[in-house]
C-alpha positions as CSV (number, residue, x, y, z in Angstrom):
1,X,-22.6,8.9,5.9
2,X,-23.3,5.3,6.6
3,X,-19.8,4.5,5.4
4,X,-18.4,6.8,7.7
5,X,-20.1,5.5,10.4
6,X,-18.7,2.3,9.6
7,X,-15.5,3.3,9.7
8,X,-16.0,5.0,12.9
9,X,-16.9,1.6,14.4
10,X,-14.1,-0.4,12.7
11,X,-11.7,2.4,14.5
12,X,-13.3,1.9,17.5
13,X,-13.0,-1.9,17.7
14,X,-9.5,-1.8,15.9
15,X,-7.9,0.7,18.4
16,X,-8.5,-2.1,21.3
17,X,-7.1,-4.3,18.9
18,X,-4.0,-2.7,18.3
19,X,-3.5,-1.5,22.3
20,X,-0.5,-2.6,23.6
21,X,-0.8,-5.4,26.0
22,X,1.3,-5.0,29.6
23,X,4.5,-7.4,30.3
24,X,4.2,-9.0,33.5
25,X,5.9,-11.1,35.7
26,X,5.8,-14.1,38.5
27,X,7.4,-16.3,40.3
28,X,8.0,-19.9,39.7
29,X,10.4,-23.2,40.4
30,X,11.3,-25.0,37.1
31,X,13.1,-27.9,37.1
32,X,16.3,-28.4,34.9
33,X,18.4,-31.4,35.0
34,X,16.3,-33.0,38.3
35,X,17.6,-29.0,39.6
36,X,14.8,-27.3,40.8
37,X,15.6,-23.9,39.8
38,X,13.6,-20.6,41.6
39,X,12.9,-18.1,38.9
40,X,10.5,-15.5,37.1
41,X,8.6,-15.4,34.4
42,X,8.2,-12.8,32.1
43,X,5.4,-12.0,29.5
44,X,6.6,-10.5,25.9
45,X,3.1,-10.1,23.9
46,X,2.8,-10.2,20.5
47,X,6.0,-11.9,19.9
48,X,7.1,-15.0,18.3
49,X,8.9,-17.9,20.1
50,X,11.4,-19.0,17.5
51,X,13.0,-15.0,17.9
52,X,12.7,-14.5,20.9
53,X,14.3,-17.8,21.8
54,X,17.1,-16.4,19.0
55,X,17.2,-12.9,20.6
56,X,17.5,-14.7,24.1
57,X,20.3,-16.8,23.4
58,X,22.2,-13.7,21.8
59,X,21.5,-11.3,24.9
60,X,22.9,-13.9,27.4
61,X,25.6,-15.1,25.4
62,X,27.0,-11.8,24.7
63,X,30.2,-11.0,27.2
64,X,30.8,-14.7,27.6
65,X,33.0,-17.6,25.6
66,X,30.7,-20.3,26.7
67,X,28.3,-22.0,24.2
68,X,24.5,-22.1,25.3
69,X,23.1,-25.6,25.4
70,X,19.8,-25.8,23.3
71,X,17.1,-28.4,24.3
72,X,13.8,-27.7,22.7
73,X,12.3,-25.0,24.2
74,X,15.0,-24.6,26.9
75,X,18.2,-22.7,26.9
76,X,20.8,-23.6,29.5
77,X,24.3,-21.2,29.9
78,X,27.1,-22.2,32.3
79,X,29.7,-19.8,33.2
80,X,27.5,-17.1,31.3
81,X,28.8,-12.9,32.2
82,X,25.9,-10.5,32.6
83,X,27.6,-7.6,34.5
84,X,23.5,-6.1,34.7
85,X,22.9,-9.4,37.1
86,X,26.0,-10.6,38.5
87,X,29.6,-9.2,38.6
88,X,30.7,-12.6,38.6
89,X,29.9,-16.0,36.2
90,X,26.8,-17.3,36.5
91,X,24.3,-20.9,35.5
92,X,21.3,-19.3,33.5
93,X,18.8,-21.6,33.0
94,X,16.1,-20.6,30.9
95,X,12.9,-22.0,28.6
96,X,10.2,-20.3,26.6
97,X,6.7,-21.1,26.0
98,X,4.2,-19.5,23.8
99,X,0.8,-19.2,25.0
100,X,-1.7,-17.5,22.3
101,X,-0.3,-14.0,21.6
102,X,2.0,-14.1,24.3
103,X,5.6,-15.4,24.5
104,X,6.2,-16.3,28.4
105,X,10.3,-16.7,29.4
106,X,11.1,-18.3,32.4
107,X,14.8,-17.7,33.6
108,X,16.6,-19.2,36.6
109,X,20.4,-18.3,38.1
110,X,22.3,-20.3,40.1
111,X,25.0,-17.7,41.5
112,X,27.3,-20.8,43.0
113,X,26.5,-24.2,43.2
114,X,23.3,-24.5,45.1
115,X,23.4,-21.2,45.8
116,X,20.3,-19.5,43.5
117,X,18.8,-15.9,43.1
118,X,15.7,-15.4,45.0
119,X,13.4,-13.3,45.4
120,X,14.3,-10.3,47.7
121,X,17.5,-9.8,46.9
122,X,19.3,-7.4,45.0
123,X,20.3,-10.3,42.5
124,X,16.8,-11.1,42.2
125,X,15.9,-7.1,41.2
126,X,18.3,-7.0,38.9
127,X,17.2,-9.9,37.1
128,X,13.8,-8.6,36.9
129,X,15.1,-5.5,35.7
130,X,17.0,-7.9,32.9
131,X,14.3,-9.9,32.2
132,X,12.1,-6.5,31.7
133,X,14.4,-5.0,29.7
134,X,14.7,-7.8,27.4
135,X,10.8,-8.2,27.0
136,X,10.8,-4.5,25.9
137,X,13.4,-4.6,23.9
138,X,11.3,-7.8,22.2
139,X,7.8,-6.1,22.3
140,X,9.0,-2.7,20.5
141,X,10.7,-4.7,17.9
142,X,7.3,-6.1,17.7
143,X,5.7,-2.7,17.5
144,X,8.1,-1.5,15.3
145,X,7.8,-4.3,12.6
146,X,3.7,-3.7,13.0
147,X,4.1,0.0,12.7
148,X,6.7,-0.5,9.6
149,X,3.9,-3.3,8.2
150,X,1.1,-0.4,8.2
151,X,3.0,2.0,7.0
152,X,4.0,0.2,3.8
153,X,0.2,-0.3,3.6
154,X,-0.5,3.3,3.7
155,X,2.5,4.0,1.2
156,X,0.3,1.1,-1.0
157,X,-3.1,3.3,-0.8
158,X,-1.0,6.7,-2.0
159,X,0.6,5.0,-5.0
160,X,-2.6,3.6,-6.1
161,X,-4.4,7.2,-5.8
162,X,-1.5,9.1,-7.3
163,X,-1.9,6.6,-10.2
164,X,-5.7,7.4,-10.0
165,X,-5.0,11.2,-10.1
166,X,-2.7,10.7,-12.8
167,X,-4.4,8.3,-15.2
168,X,-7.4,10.8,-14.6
169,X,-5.5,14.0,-15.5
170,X,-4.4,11.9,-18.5
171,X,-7.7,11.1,-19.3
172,X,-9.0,15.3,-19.1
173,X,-6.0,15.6,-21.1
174,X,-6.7,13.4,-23.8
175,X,-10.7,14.8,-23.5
176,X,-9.4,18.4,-24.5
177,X,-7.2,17.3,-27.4
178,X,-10.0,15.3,-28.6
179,X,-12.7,18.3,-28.3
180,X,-9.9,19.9,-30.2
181,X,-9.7,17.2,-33.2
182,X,-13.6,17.5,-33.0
183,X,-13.2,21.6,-33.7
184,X,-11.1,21.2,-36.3
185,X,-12.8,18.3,-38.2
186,X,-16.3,20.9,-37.8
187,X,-14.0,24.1,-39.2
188,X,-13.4,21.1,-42.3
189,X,-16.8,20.4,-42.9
190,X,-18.0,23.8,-42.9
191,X,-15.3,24.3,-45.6
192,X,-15.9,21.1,-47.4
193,X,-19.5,22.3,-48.1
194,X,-18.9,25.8,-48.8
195,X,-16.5,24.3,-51.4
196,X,-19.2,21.9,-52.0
197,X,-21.8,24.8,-53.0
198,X,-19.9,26.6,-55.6
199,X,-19.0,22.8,-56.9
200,X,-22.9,22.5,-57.4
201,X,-23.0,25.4,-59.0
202,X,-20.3,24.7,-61.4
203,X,-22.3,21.3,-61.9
204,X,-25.6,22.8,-62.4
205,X,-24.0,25.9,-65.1
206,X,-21.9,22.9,-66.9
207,X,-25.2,21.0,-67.1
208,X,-27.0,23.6,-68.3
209,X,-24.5,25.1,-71.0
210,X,-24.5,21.6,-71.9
211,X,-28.1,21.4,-73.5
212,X,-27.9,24.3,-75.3
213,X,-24.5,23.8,-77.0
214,X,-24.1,22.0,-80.6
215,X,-20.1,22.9,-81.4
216,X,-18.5,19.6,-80.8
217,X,-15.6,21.1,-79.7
218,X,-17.1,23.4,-76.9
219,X,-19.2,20.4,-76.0
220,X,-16.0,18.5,-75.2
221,X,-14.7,21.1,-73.5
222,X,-18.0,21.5,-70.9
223,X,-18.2,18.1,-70.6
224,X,-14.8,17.8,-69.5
225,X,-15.2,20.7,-66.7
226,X,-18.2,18.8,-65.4
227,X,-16.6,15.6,-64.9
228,X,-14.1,17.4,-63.8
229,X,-16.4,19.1,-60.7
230,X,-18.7,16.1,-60.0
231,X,-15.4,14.4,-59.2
232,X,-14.5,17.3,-57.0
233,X,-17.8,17.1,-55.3
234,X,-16.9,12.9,-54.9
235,X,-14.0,13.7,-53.1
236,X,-15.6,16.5,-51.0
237,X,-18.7,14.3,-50.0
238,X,-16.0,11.7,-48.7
239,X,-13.9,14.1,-46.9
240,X,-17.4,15.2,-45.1
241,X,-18.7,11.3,-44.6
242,X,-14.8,11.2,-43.3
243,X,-14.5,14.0,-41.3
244,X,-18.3,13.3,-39.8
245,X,-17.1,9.6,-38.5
246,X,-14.3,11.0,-37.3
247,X,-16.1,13.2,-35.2
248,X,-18.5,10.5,-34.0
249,X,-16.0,7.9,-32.8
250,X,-14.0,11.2,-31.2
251,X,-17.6,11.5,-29.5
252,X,-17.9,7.9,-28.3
253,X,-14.2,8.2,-27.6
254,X,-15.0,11.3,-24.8
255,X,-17.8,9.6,-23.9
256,X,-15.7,6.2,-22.5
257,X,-13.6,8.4,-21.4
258,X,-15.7,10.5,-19.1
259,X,-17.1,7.4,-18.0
260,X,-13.5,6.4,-16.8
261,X,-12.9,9.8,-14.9
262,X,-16.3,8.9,-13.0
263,X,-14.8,5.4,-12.1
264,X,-11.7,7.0,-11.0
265,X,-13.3,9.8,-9.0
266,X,-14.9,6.9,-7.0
267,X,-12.0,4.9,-6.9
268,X,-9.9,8.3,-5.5
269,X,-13.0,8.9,-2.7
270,X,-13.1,5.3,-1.7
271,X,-8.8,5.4,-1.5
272,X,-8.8,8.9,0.6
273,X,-11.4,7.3,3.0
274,X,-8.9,4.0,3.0
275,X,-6.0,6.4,3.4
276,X,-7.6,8.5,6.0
277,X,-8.4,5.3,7.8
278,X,-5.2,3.8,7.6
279,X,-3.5,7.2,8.7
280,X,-5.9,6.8,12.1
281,X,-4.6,2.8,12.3
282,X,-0.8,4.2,12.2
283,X,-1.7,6.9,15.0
284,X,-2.6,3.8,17.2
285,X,0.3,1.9,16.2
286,X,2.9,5.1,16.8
287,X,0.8,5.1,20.4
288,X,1.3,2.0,20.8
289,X,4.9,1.8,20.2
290,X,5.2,5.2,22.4
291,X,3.4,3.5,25.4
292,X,5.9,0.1,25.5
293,X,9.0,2.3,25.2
294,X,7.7,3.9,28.3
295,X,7.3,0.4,29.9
């Protein structure tokens, strides 16, 4: 109970963890080249600088001959074709920061010379829509990669219990054929010393016809039939010693064994509770992911 309550904390903590964070925007003037460029900024959480400045330069390049120009953290694109901001070429003058767990891109167009897109005009909306877009596009690849991270986790858990389950049905398996072995060595003893009786008996009438015999002859003869059974008894006393360790190490052998299944059993409760856990983590990571895409 204790355990579970645990859990139930952890969940609660790790499912504000794992919300998804908003992408917001502002306006701003950043200056490129002594150009003081009016812009927007844009917020893409979770994500890593080096791809989104990859990503970045691939979204704006796309449609367009021209070579970005590559500066550190800033990306610069003359003559750049983006039909979703401007049916005609456009300056794009871009940089991206990363600030904790956030990735902030700033982005700047200059429709003509001196001419730039401001805010309030249809330009301006449609590179907010861009710049939006983009950040989604960033943040589910994010979520998706998270999702796709806990997942594999989860597909770890379930090959380690399977292998639990199976190296205890192994185990049960190898219990039975060894309470088997154990049967069958008993079924031998029990023979062994029925055998063992009449063997005795032989002994004991040998011995006895023995010390009342004088013809040499029928003396040799006896005395040849009871060698003859006290060796049979040798060999049946060490089938029995044989038979009776067998059994005990077949005992201690169950015994380990048993003690394994327990260790498993725990093993499989602590993996379900790991695996029901994880399955709650991947619910707020498939939320998560659901939520942005709606963004």
């Amino acid at each position: 109970m204790k355990k579970l309550l645990l859990l139930t904390t952890f969940l609660l903590i790790s499912g504000l963890i794992y919300a998804q964070k908003p992408i917001t925007f502002s306006d701003d003037y950043k200056s490129f080249s002594n150009v003081e460029f009016p812009g927007i900024w844009v917020s893409i959480p979770e994500a890593s600088a080096e791809i989104v400045q990859a990503n970045w330069v691939k979204t704006i390049q796309r449609g367009t001959k021209s070579k970005p120009v590559i500066s550190g953290q800033n990306v610069s694109l003359f003559g750049a074709i983006i039909k979703p901001i401007y049916d005609g070429p456009i300056n794009i003058e871009s940089s991206i920061l990363s600030q904790d767990t956030v990735v902030m891109l700033f982005a700047g167009v200059e429709l003509k010379r001196g001419e730039f897109i401001t805010s309030g005009s249809n330009e301006y909306d449609r590179l907010k829509t861009f710049l939006k877009d983009f950040a989604k596009s960033e943040y589910i690849k994010v979520a998706e990669k998270q999702l796709s991270s806990e997942e594999s986790k989860l597909k770890i858990l379930e090959k380690e219990l399977s292998g639990s389950r199976k190296s205890t049905g192994k185990f049960e398996k190898k219990i039975q054929s060894t309470y088997s072995m154990i049967s069958k060595e008993e079924d031998n003893i029990t023979s062994y010393r029925k055998q063992l009786q009449v063997t005795d008996m032989t002994i004991d009438n040998a011995s006895s016809a023995l010390s009342v015999m004088t013809d040499p002859d029928a003396r040799k003869a006896k005395n040849t039939e009871l060698k003859a059974a006290q060796k049979t008894k040798k060999g049946l006393m060490k089938k029995i010693s044989s038979s009776e360790n067998k059994i005990s190490k077949a005992n201690n052998s169950i015994s380990d064994m048993s003690n394994s299944i327990n260790v498993n059993q725990k093993a499989q409760n602590d993996l379900n509770l790991a695996i029901n856990a994880q399955k709650m983590v991947i619910n707020e990571f498939q939320n998560k992911l659901k939520t942005i895409k709606t963004y």
